[in-house]
Every structure is written in C-alpha cells, then in structure tokens.
N, C-alpha and C positions, 0 to 999 in steps of 0.2 A: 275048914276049907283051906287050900295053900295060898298060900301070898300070891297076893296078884303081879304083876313083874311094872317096872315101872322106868322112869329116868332118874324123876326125883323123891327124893325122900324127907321127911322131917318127922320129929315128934310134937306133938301139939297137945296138951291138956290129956299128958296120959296115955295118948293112942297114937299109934305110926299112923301116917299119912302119906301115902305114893301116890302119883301122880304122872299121866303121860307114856302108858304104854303105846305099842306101838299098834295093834286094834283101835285102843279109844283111845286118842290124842287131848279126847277133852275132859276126860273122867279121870276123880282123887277120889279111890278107896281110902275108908277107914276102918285101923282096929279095933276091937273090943276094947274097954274102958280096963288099964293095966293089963291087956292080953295082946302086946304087940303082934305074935304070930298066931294070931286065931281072926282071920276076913269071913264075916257071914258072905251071905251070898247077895246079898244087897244093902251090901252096905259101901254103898259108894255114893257121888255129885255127879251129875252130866252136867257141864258148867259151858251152858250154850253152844251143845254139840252142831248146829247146822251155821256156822258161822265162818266158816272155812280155816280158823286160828287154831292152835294148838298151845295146851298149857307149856310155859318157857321160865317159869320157876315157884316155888312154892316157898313162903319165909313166915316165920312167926315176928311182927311189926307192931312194938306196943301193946302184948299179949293176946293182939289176935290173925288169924290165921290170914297172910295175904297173898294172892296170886293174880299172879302175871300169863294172858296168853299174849301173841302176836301182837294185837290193839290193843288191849285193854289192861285195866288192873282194877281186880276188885276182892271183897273180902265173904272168908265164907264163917256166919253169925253161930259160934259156937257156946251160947249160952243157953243155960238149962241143961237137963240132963238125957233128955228124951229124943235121940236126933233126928228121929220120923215126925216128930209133936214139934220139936224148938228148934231146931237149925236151918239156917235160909242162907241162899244165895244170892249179896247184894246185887245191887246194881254197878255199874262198872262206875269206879270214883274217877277213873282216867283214862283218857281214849289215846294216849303214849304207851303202847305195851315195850315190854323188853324185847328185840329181835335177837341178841345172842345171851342164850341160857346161863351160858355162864363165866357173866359178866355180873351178874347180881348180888351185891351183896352186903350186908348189914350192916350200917355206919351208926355212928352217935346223929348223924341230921338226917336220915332216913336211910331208904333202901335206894342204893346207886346201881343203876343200870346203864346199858347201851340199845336207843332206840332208833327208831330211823334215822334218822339228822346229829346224834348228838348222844354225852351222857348227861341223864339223866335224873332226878330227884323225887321218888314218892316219898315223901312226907306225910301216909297216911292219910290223905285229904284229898293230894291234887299233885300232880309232875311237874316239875320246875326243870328247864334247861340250864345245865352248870358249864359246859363247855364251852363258853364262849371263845374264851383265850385261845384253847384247839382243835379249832375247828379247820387249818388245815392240817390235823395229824388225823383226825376224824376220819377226813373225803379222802384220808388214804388207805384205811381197811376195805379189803376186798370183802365186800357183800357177799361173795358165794362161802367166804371163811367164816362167816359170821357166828355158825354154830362151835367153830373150835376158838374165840375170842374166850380168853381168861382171866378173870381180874381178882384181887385180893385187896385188901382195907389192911393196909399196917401204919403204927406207928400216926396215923390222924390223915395217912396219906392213899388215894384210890393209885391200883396200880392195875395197867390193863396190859396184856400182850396178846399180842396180833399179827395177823398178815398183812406186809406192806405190798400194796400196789405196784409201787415204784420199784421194788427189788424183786418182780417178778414170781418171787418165793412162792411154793407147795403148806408150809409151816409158817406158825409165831415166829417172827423173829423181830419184832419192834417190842418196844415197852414203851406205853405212854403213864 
C-alpha cells in the first residue's frame, strides 16, 4: 500500500511512524517491521479520535514512543512483537498538551514544549512548568501563530522563535 501522508514523522523500533494527516488528525500509522515503505491497510492507532485534539508531535522519550495532542500526552506500549495481540494505547500521563507542534523537542531533562500558559516539561511521568522567569515573553506570542512557533535544544540551551504580539508581525521574528 503507499505511505499514508502525514505532518509528522519518526522512526521508532524499526518502523516509520506518521502521524496527523489531515483526514485523521488523530491517527499514527505504522510500518512493517524493517519495511519502512510498505503501510498495511490497517495498520494504524485512532488515539481518541472524538476528542476534538489533534496529534501535535510524535518523539521517541526514553525508548518509547511518546505523543503529544492538544491536552494531552501519552505513550503508545510498543512491547512484544505482535501489534494487534501487544501494543496499547496509554492513558494520557498529562493533561498539558503541546499547542505549537513544533516547539518540541528532546532535551537531556525531558521533552520541552509550548503549551497554553507556558514551556513546558514532560519528563515521561508528568509536565512540569519551566517558564517562570518568561512569562512576560510567553503572553507575547500570538496564539493564532502558534502553529509556526519553532524551537531547537542547542548547546544545553531551548531556543524558541516566534511571533511578537507587540511588533505587530505576520512572521518569527523574536527568539526567546
């Protein structure tokens, strides 16, 4: 079958993993085990499709698969071999989803995001709010830009760019 079309992508234990077309906002197809380009036809997660959230990133956290929609973050249990027989969809570890996609991204002290109020820390467990210090650089991103906010982890440092409120801007043009 062809690849199903997606936002995001990762490899996870072997098989690509996409996630967030734009039909199922809430569905992460998987590959065949070493057959990146080979999607059965059901071989995919509805990851509580009637919840009105859409998946907003997909990361491998401690070797296993975790994902972020709107609210929530949770993990999907990729042990065993047999993914109709052993793999389940937790329950959500955190009711702080990521609101800009891609804003997420892999630190040595968890996965850093940007969520309603704030960025953010899943630590695999639970979300811890880290922004205290900038919280008036925060309540100056434009919410409706929230989907083009982009950050990157270098050097021990999270770096975000945005759209400032105050500068009226269309585009990133802050770095926090």
């Amino acid at each position: 079958f062809t690849p199903p079309k997606g936002r995001f992508y990762l490899v996870h234990k072997n098989r690509l993993w996409i996630a967030n077309n734009s039909t199922n906002p809430s569905r992460i197809y998987y590959s065949e085990d070493g057959l990146q380009d080979v999607f059965e036809a059901d071989s995919y997660f509805d990851v509580r499709p009637n919840d009105g959230d859409e998946i907003t990133f997909i990361k491998n956290w401690l070797g296993l698969l975790t994902l972020s929609k709107n609210n929530t973050i949770q993990k999907i249990d990729t042990r065993g071999d047999d993914p109709d027989a052993d793999w389940a969809i937790t329950d959500p570890f955190s009711f702080v989803g990521c609101q800009a996609p891609y804003s997420a991204v892999n630190t040595d002290q968890g996965i850093f995001y940007l969520g309603n109020n704030g960025i953010y820390s899943f630590t695999g467990q639970y979300s811890q709010l880290i922004s205290d210090a900038v919280t008036p650089q925060i309540r100056d991103i434009s919410q409706t830009n929230y989907p083009n906010v982009w950050a990157a982890f270098y050097k021990n440092s999270y770096f975000m760019s945005y759209t400032s409120l105050e500068s009226g801007s269309a585009t990133n043009n802050r770095v926090l």
